[in-house]
C-alpha positions in Angstrom: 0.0 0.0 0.0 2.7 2.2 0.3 3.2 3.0 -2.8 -0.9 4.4 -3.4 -0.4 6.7 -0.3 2.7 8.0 -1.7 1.0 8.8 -5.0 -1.9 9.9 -2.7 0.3 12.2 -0.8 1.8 13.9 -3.8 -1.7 14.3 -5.6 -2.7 15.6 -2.1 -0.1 18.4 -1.5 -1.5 21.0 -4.1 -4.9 21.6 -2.0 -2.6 24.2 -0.1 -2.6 26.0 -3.7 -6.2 26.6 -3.7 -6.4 29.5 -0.6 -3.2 31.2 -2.7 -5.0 35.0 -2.9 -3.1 36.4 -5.5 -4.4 35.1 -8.9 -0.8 35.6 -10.9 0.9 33.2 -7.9 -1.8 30.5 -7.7 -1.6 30.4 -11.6 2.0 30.3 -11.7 1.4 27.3 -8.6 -0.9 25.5 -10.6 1.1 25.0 -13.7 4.2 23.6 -11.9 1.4 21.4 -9.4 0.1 19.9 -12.7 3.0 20.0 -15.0 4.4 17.5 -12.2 1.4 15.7 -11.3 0.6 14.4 -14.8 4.0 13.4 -15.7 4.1 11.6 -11.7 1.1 10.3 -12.3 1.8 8.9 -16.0 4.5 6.8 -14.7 2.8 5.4 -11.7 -0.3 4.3 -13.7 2.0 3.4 -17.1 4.5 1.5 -16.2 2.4 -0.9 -13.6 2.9 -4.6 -14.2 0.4 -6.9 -15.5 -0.8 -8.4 -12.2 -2.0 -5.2 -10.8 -5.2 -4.6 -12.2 -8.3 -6.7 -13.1 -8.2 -5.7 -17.2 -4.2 -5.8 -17.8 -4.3 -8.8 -19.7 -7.4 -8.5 -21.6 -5.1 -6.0 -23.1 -2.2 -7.5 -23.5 -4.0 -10.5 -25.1 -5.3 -7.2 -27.3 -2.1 -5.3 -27.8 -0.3 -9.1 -29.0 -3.3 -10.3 -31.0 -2.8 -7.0 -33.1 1.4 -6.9 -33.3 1.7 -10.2 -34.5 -0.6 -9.7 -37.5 -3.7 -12.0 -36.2 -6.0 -9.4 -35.4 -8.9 -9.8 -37.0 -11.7 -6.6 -38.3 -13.0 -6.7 -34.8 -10.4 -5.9 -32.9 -9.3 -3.0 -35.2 -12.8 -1.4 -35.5 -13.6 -2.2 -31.5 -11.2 0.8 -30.7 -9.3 2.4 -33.8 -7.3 4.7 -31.7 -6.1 1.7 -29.4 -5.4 -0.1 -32.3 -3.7 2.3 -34.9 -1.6 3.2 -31.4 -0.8 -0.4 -30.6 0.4 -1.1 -33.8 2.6 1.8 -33.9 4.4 0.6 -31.2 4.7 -2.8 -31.8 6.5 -2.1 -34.7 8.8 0.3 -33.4 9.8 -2.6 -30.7 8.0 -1.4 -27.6 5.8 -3.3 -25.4 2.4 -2.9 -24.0 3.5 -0.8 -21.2 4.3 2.5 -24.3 0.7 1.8 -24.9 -0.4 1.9 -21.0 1.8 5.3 -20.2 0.0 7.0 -23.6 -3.2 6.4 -22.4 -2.2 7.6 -18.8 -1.0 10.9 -20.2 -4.0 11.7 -22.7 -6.6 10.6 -19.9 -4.8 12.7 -17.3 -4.5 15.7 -19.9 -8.1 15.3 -20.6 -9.1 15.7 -17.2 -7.1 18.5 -16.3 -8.3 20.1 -19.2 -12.0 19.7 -18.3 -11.3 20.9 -15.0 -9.8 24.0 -16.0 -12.7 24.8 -18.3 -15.6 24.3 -16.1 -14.9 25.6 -12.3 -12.9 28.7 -11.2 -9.5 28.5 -11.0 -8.9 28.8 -7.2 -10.2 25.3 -7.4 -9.4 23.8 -10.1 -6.7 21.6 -7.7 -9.1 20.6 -5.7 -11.6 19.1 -8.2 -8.7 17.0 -9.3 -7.8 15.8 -6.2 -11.4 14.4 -5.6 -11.4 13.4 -9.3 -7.8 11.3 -8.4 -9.5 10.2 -5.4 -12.7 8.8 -7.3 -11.5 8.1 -10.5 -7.7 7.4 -11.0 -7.8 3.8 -9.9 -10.6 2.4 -12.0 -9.4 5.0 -14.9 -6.1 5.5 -15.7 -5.2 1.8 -13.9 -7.7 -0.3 -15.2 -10.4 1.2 -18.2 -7.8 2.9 -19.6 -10.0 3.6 -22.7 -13.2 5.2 -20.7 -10.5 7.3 -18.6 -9.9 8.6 -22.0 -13.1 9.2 -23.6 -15.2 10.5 -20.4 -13.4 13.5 -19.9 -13.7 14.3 -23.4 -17.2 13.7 -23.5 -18.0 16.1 -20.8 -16.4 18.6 -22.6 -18.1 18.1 -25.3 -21.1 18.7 -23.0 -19.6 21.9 -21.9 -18.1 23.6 -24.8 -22.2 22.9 -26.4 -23.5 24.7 -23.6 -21.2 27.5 -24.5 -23.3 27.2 -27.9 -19.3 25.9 -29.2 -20.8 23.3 -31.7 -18.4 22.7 -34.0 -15.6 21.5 -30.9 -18.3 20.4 -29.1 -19.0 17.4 -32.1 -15.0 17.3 -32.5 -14.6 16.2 -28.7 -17.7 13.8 -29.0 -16.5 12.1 -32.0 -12.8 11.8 -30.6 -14.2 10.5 -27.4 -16.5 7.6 -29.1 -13.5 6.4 -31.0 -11.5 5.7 -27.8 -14.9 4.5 -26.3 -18.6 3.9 -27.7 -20.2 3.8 -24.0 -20.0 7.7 -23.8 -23.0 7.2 -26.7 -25.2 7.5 -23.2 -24.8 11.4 -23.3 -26.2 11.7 -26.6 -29.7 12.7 -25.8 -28.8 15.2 -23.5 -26.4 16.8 -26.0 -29.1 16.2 -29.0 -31.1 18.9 -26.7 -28.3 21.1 -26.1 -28.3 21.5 -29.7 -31.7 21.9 -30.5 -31.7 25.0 -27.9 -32.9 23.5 -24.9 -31.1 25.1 -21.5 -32.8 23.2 -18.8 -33.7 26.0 -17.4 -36.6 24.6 -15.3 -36.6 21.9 -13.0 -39.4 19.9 -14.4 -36.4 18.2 -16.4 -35.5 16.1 -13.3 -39.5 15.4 -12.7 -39.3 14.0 -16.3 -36.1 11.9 -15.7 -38.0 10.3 -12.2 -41.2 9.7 -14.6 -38.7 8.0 -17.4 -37.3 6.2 -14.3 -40.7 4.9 -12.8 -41.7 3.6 -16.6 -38.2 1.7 -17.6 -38.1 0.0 -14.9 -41.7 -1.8 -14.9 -40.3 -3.2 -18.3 -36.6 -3.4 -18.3 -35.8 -6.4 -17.3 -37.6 -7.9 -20.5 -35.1 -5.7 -22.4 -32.0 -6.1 -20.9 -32.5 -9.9 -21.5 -32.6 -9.4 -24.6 -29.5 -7.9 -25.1 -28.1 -10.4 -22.7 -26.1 -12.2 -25.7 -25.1 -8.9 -27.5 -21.4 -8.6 -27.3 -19.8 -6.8 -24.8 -23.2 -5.9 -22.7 -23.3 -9.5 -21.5 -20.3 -9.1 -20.0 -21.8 -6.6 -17.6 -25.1 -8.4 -17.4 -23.7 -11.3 -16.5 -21.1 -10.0 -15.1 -20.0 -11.1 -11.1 -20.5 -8.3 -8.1 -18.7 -8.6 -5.1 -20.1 -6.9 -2.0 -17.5 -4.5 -1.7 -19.1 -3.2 -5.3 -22.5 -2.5 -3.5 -21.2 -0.7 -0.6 -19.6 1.2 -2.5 -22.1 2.1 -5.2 -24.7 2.4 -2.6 -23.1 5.7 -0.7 -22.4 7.0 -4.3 -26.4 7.3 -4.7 -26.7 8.8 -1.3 -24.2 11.2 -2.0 -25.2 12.3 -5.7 -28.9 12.3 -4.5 -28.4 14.6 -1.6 -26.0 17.0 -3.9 -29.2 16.8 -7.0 -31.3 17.6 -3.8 -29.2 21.0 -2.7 -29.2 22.0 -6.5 -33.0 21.8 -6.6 -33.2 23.4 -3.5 -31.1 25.7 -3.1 -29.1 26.3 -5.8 -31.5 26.2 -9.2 -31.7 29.7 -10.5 -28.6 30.6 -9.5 -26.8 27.7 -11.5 -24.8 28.1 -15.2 -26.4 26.0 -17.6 -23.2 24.3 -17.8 -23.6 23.4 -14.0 -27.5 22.8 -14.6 -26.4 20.5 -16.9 -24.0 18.7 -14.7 -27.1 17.8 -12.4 -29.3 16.6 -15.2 -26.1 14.3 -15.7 -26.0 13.6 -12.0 -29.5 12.8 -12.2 -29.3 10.2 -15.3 -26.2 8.3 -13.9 -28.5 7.9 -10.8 -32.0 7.1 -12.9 -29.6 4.4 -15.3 -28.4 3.0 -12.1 -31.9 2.4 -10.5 -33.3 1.1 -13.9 -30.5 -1.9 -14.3 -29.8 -2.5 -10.4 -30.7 -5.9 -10.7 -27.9 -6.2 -13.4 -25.4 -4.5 -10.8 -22.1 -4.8 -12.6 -24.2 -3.0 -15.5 -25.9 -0.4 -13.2 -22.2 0.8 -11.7 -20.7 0.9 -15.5 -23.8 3.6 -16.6 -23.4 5.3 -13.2 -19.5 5.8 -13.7 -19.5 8.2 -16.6 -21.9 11.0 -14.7 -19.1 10.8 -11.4 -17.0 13.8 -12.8 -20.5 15.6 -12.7 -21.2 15.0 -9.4 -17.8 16.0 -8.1 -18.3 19.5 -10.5 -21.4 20.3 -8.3 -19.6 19.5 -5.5 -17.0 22.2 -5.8 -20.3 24.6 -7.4 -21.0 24.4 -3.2 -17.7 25.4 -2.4 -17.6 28.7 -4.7 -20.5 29.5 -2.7 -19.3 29.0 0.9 -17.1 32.1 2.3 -14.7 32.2 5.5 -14.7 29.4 7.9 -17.9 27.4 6.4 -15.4 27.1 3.0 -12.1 25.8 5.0 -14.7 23.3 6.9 -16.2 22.1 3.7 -13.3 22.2 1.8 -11.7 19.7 4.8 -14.8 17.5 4.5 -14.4 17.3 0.8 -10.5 16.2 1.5 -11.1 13.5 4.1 -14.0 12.3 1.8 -11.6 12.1 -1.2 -9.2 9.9 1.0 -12.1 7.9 2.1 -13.0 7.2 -1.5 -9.5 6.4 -2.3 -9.0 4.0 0.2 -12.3 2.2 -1.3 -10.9 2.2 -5.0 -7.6 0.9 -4.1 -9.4 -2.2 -3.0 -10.6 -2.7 -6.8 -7.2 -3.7 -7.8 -5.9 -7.2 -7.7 -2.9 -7.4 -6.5 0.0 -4.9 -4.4 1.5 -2.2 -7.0 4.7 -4.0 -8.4 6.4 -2.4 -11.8 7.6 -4.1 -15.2 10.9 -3.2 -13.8 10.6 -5.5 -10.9 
């Protein structure tokens, strides 16, 4: 374990950066904090070995299938980028691992890069540290192709609320080349487009009414998919306990942060940040719909998470003084607690291809 809390420690050591006061400083902070933290990061995540996590050697399998020639049409159309990227490599006489530290670095970049564009820049820091905390683990260390395309998929959610179509489609259609699972945001970003700014709350009325139909008749549906390629994977798919538990204080949590938006919070949102809670709301409604297929239900929750963490720093641009410092510590010890939790998702102690 020592290894994840030194990682931990180094991710967590920027939080000081957010209470800088002068804007030039904190800037200047910030680029050396994640200048270092990507290329720290990178490494730790790239150059893992092969027991570590649960998908390595799906990948390698992958990786091999597609260097030695044998690959069929399939596994070049299942992910082009992954492909194109493995046989690159391959042929210039590097292993899987050049593949693993690429997909660290443009996963980590994507992030970074959503999180500068949509909160303020005091905390920018902290929304990666509870992003780290959350997401780092199952992302960058194990679904290296969904750390990859989420990010860019909420920006392309963003930078269409910023009325920003043509990057909005770029950043979509990038994002559904590394993975076609962020093809669950397209209805909200077909309304984006067609002008709709989710202005009133009724929206989450409609996605509790959409909730209370799907699930009378869903379980007729899903079983019919239940041979389709990589969904019966997650339909059939084994949950351990530690999954529920898990999953379970997620809902509370994103429930009772849809539930201070409502509230609270409403008219005084951006429709960028309105947006993030009609995402908040969906990952929650998917999860509800498929709970009975749980290993299903936690991979249509995951893609909303970096919502639910942007509304929770919304609370904290609204907090002043000693409330702020209070939350901001709750936030922290949260993040470790969440970290603690993912670490448990990998399969064995971290160990390196050098060792």
């Amino acid at each position: 374990m020592i290894p994840y809390y030194v990682i931990y420690a180094l991710v967590l050591a920027g939080i000081p950066i957010c209470l800088i006061d002068d804007i030039q400083v904190r800037k200047n902070a910030q680029y050396i904090y994640f200048s270092f933290i990507v290329l720290a990061l990178t490494v730790f995540a790239g150059v893992r070995s092969s027991h570590v996590d649960r998908d390595y050697a799906n990948y390698i399998i992958w990786f091999n299938e597609i260097a030695n020639g044998s690959a069929n049409q399939m596994w070049w159309m299942r992910d082009p980028p992954f492909a194109l990227l493995s046989y690159a490599i391959s042929k210039i006489g590097l292993s899987f691992s050049a593949v693993a530290v690429t997909y660290a670095f443009i996963g980590l970049i994507s992030t970074i890069n959503l999180v500068v564009l949509t909160v303020s820049s005091r905390w920018s820091i902290l929304y990666f540290y509870l992003f780290f905390c959350q997401y780092f683990i199952v992302g960058e260390m194990t679904e290296i192709r969904s750390a990859v395309a989420i990010p860019l998929m909420l920006t392309s959610l963003y930078y269409a609320c910023e009325k920003r179509w043509p990057r909005s489609v770029f950043f979509l259609v990038i994002a559904l080349l590394f993975h076609l699972s962020v093809l669950i945001v397209l209805p909200i970003l077909i309304l984006l487009f067609i002008g709709v700014r989710y202005r009133t709350r009724i929206w989450l009325i409609f996605l509790l009414a959409i909730w209370a139909l799907a699930t009378m008749g869903m379980s007729r549906v899903v079983d019919s998919f239940s041979n389709f390629y990589r969904i019966s994977e997650y339909i059939h798919g084994v949950d351990s306990s530690s999954d529920r538990v898990v999953v379970s204080w997620y809902v509370i949590a994103h429930l009772l942060t849809i539930a201070v938006c409502i509230t609270l919070l409403w008219k005084k949102l951006s429709l960028h940040q309105r947006m993030a809670t009609i995402c908040c709301g969906s990952g929650i409604m998917l999860y509800q719909i498929f709970v009975t297929y749980k290993t299903l239900a936690i991979r249509l929750l995951y893609p909303f998470d970096l919502c639910w963490i942007l509304l929770l720093i919304v609370f904290m641009e609204r907090l002043q003084g000693n409330k702020r410092l209070l939350y901001a510590g709750i936030l922290v010890a949260a993040g470790f607690i969440f970290y603690i939790q993912s670490v448990q998702y990998l399969v064995e102690p971290y160990s390196t291809i050098f060792d």
